[in-house]
N, C-alpha and C positions, 0 to 999 in steps of 0.2 A: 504494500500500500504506500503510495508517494507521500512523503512526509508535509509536513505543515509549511517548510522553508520551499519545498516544492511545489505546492499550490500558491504560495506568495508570488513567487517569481514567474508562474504562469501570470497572475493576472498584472503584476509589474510590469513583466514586459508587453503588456496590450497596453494599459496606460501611459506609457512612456514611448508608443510606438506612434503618436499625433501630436501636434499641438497641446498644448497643459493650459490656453487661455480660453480655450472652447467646452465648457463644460457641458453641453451637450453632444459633441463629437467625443468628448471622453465617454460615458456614460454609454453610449454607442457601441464603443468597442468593450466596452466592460461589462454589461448587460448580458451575452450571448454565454461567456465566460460563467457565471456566477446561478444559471440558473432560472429558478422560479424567484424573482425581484422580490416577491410579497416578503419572502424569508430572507433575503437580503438585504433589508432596509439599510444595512448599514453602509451601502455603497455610497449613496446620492450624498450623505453629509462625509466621507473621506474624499469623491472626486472633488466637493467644494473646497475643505482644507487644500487638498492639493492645488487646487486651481490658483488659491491665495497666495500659496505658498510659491507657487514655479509659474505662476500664468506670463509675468513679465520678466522672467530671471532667463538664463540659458536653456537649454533644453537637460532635462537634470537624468540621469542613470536609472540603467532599473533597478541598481541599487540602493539607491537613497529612495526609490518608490518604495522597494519592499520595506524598506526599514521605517518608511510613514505606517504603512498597512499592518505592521506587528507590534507598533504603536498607538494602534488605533483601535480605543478601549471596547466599541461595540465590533468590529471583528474580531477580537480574542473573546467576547463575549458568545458573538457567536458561533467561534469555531468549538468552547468548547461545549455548545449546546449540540452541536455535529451539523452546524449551519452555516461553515463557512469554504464546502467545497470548491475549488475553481476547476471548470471543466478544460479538457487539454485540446481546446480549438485553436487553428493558426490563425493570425490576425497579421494582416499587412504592414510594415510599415514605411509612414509619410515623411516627406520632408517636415521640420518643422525648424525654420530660424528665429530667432526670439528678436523681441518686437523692438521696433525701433528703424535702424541703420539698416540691422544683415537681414532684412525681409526684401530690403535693395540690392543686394550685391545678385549680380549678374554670375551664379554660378551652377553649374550643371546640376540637375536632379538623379541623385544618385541615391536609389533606396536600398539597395542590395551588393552584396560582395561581387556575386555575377556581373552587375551594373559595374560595377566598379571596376573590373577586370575589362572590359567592354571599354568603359571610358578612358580606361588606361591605355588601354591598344596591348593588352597580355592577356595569353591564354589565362584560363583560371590557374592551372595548376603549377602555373610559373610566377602566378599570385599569391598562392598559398604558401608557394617554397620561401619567399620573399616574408613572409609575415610570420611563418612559423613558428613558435618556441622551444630552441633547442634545435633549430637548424645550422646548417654552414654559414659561417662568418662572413659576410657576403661585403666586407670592409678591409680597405688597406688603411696601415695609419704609419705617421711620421711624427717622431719631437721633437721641435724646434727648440733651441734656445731662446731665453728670453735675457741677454747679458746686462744687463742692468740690475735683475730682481735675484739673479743666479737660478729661477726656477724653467719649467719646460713649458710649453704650448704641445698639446695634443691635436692634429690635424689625423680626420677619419674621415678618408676616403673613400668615395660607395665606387663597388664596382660595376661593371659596364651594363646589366639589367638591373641592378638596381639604381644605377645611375639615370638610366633610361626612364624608368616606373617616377622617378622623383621631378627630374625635370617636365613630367607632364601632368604631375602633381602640381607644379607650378606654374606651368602654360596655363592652364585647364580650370583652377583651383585657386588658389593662391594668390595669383597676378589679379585680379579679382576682387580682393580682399584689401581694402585698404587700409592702413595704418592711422595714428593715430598723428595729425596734422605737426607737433613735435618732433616725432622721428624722422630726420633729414636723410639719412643711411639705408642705402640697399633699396630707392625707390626710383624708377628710372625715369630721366631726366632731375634728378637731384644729385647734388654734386657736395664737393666739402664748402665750395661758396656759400650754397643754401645754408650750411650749416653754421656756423659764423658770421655769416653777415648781419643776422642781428643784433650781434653784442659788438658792433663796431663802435670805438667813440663814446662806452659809455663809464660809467665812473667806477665801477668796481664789477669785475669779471670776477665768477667763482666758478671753478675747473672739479668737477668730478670726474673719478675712474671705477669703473666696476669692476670686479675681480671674477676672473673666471666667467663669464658671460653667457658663452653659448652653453657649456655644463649645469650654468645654475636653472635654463630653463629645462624643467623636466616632463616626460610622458604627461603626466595629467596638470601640466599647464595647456601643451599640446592639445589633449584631447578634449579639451576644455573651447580651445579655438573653434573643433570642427564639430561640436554641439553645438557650438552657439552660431553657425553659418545652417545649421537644420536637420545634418545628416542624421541617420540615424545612429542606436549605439554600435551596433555589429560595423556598419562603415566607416565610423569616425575610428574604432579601436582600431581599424585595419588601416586608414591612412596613417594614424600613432604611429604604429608599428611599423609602414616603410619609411615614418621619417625621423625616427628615431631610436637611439642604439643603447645600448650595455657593453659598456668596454671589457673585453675578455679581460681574465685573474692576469694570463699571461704578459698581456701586452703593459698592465697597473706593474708587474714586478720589475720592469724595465728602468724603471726608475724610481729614484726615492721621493715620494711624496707625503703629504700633511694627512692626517686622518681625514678631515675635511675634507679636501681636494680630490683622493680617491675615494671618499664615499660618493662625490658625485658623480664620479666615474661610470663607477661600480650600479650604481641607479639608471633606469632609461631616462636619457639626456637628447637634446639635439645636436648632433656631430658637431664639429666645427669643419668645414671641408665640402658638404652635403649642398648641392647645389639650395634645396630649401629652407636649410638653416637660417640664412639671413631673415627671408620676407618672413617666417613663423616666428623668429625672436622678437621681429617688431610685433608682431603680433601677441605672441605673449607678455609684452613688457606693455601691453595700451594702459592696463589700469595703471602701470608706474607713471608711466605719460600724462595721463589723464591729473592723476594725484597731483605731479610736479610742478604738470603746467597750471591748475588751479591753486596753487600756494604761491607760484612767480604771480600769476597774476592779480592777487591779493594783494599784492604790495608793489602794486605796476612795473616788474620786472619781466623777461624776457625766461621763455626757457626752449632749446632743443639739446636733441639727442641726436647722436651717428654712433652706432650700436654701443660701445659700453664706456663712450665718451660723453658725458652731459655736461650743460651752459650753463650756467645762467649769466642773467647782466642787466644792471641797471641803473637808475640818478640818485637821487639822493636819501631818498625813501631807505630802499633798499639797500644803500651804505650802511646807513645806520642802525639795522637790522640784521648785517651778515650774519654777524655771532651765534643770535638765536638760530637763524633760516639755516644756518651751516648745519645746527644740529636737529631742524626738523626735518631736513632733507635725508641724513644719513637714517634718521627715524623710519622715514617712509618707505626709504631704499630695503633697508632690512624686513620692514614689513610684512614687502612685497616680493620676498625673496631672494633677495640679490644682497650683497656686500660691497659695501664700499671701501675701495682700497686705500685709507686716509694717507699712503704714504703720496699717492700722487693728486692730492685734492691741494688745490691753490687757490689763495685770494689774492687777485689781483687788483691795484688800486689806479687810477688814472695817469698816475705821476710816475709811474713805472714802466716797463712792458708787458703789454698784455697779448696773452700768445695763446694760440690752441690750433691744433691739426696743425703742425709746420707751420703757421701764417702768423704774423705782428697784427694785431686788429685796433690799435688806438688811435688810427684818424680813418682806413680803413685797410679791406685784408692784403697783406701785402708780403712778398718773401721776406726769412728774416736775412737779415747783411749778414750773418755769419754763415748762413748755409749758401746765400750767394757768392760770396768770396770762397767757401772751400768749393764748391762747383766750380767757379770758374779757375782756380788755381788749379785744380786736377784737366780740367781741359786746355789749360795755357801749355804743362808739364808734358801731356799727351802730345801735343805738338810739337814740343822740344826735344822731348825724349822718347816717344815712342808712345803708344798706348799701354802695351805688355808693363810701364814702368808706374804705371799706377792703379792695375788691376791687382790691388792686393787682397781683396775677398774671394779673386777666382771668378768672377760670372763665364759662363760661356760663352755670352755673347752679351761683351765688352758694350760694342760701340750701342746694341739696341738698349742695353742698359742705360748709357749715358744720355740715349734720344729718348727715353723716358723722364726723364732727369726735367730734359730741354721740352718735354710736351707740357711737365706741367708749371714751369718758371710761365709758358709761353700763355696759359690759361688763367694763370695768376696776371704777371702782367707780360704781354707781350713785347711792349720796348726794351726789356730788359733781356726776353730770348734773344730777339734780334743779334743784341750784341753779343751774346754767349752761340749760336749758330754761327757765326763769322769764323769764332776760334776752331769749333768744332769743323768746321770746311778747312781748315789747313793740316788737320791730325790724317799722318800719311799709317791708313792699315797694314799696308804692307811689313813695316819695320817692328821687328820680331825681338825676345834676347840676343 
C-alpha cells in the first residue's frame, strides 16, 4: 500500500504542475486526484492557503507543496479518518512564469524532458546521459593562478555535446532573459564603458570584489531562475543539471584549498568556463542587484555590477554616509550569498584616483598613464630589439596579443592608439633570439 508521503507527492505534483495564482485551475487538476470532493473538503481551503502563499512568488517545488499538505491540519485530519486518498492519475504539466516581468520574456514553451530534448536539437538519450547522476564527467578543467592572492581560479570546461546542449540553452533560453538593469557584464552590446561611466566625476567611488563568484552561485539559485521563467519542475531540474556541475574529489585534491572554497566546489555550482555561466550569474545575483541598487538609490548614488566587480559613486550625500553604506553593503552581499573580499574593497575620494576595470574615471574613463607608458615602452623595445625580447610571459602569438592591447587603448580612447599603432608598424616579426 503506497505510503502517506506517496499520496502527498501525487497530489503535489498536480498542484504544482499550473499556475498557483488561479485557484480555480488548481482545484481543477486536484479535484480528479482526491476523489468524491464531498469527503475532501479539505482541498478548497489548502488550494487557497497555497494560492496566498505562491500565487505571486516563483513557481515553488513539489516539495515545499507537499510539505504545505502534511501541514495542513484538516488533511492529517482527514487522512487519519482514511479520507485523505490521492488517486494515481497523470496530470499535464503547464508552463507557469510568475507574475510580473517573466510572463514577458519571449521564451520557448517547454513542458516536458522530451520537449526539451527536441528544443535542444538532442536525441533524448544523449539528454539523459548529459543530466544523469553519477554519469561520465563530461568536463575539462584548468587552474589558473591568481598571483596577487597566491590562491587558484578553477576554469571547467564543458565538452563538445555538452558544450553544444548549453550554448543552445542560451541561444534559445537565456538570451531571452534579461538581467537586472545594474549588471553591465556578459550582456551584449555592453561593454566595461557601460560599466563605469556612471561613476565618472563623482566624489567618492566605492570598489567592491566578490570572492569566488561563479562557485558561490549554486544549483538551487539556478533552479530557482528556471521556475521563475515557468518551466516546469522535471524541466527546470534538467536545464540545472546541464548547467551546472560538482567538481570531482579528484580534481578539489589538486590543490590546497580553504574549507570554504572546496565546499563550494564540492556543491553543484555554475562552472566558471560554461558558455552559460555568465548570463545565469547575472541572473542569479538580480535580487543582489535589485537590493544594491535600491540602497545606492536611497541616498542618490549610483550602482552597477560586471560580474563580481560592483560600483558605487556618488556627491555629497553619499560621502558622508560611506562608513555606514560600506557596511550595509557587505551586509546585503552576505545575505545574498556571496562574500565580499574586503581585501580588494576601496574608497575612493575625488582628490585622488579613482580607478576601476583598468580605467582613471575622475573627469572621465580614460587609460591609466602607467599602463600607457608600460605599453608603449614594450612596443618602442619590440622595435629596437626584437619582439622575442619582450615576450616574457610566453604568448604564442606575441604580436595578436599586443593588437589586443592596441584594440582596447583604441576603444578607450583612440588618439592615443593612433600613436601606439605607429610604433607597432615598425616592430620587424621576423627578428628572432
Amino acid at each position: 500500500m503506497p505510503s502517506q508521503a506517496q499520496h502527498v507527492r501525487r497530489l503535489a505534483a498536480a498542484l504544482a504542475a499550473g499556475p498557483m495564482d488561479d485557484r480555480e485551475a488548481m482545484l481543477a487538476r486536484g479535484k480528479p486526484l482526491v476523489g468524491d470532493l464531498g469527503k475532501a473538503r479539505w482541498l478548497e481551503p489548502l488550494v487557497r492557503n497555497l494560492s496566498l502563499e505562491f500565487g505571486e512568488a516563483p513557481r515553488p517545488t513539489s516539495r515545499q507543496i507537499a510539505e504545505r499538505i502534511l501541514g495542513h491540519p484538516p488533511f492529517v485530519k482527514a487522512w487519519i479518518a482514511g479520507q485523505g486518498r490521492i488517486l494515481p492519475l497523470p496530470v499535464m504539466p503547464q508552463m507557469a512564469p510568475a507574475m510580473g516581468a517573466p510572463r514577458e520574456w519571449q521564451i520557448p514553451a517547454i513542458t516536458t524532458v522530451a520537449e526539451l530534448a527536441d528544443t535542444l536539437q538532442l536525441h533524448g538519450d544523449d539528454l539523459g546521459w548529459l543530466i544523469a547522476h553519477g554519469s561520465a564527467d563530461h568536463y575539462r578543467h584548468c587552474w589558473q593562478a591568481k598571483p596577487k592572492s597566491g590562491r587558484f581560479r578553477l576554469i571547467e570546461s564543458p565538452k563538445t555535446l555538452l558544450k553544444f546542449a548549453q550554448r543552445q540553452v542560451l541561444r534559445k533560453i537565456l538570451d531571452a532573459i534579461p538581467p537586472h538593469a545594474a549588471a553591465r557584464g556578459f550582456r551584449p552590446g555592453n561593454s566595461v564603458r557601460d560599466f563605469v561611466t556612471p561613476h565618472t566625476g563623482q566624489k567618492l567611488l566605492l570598489r567592491f570584489d566578490l570572492e569566488d563568484f561563479f562557485p558561490s552561485l549554486s544549483a538551487a539559485r539556478v533552479l530557482r531562475v528556471f521556475l521563475t521563467a515557468g518551466y516546469p519542475e522535471a524541466v527546470a531540474r534538467a536545464l540545472t543539471r546541464l548547467t551546472t556541475r560538482t567538481t570531482p574529489h579528484s580534481t578539489l585534491e589538486e590543490k590546497t584549498l580553504a574549507w570554504a572554497e572546496r565546499r563550494r566546489f564540492a556543491t553543484p555550482h555554475l562552472p566558471q568556463g560554461a558558455p552559460t555561466s555568465p548570463a545565469l550569474a547575472n541572473l542569479g545575483a538580480f535580487r543582489l542587484d535589485c537590493r544594491l541598487a535600491g540602497l545606492a538609490g536611497s541616498v542618490g548614488a549610483n550602482y552597477t555590477r560586471y560580474a563580481d566587480d560592483l560600483l558605487f559613486s556618488g556627491g555629497a550625500d553619499f560621502s558622508r554616509q560611506s562608513r555606514s553604506l560600506e557596511t550595509l553593503i557587505a551586509a546585503i552581499i552576505l545575505e545574498e550569498g556571496f562574500r565580499p573580499n574586503h581585501h580588494k574593497t576601496r574608497v575612493l575620494r575625488q582628490g585622488h584616483k579613482q580607478h576601476a576595470a583598468g580605467l582613471v574615471l575622475n573627469e572621465k574613463p580614460n587609460i591609466d598613464r602607467r599602463d600607457f607608458d608600460r605599453l608603449k615602452a614594450i612596443l618602442t623595445n619590440c622595435a629596437r630589439h626584437g619582439p622575442a625580447s619582450q615576450n616574457r610571459d610566453h604568448h604564442p602569438d606575441f604580436a595578436a596579443h599586443l593588437q589586443g592591447k592596441l584594440a582596447w587603448v583604441r576603444f578607450i580612447h583612440p588618439g592615443k592608439e593612433a600613436k601606439l599603432r605607429g610604433i607597432f608598424e615598425r616592430i620587424d616579426w621576423t627578428i628572432s633570439d
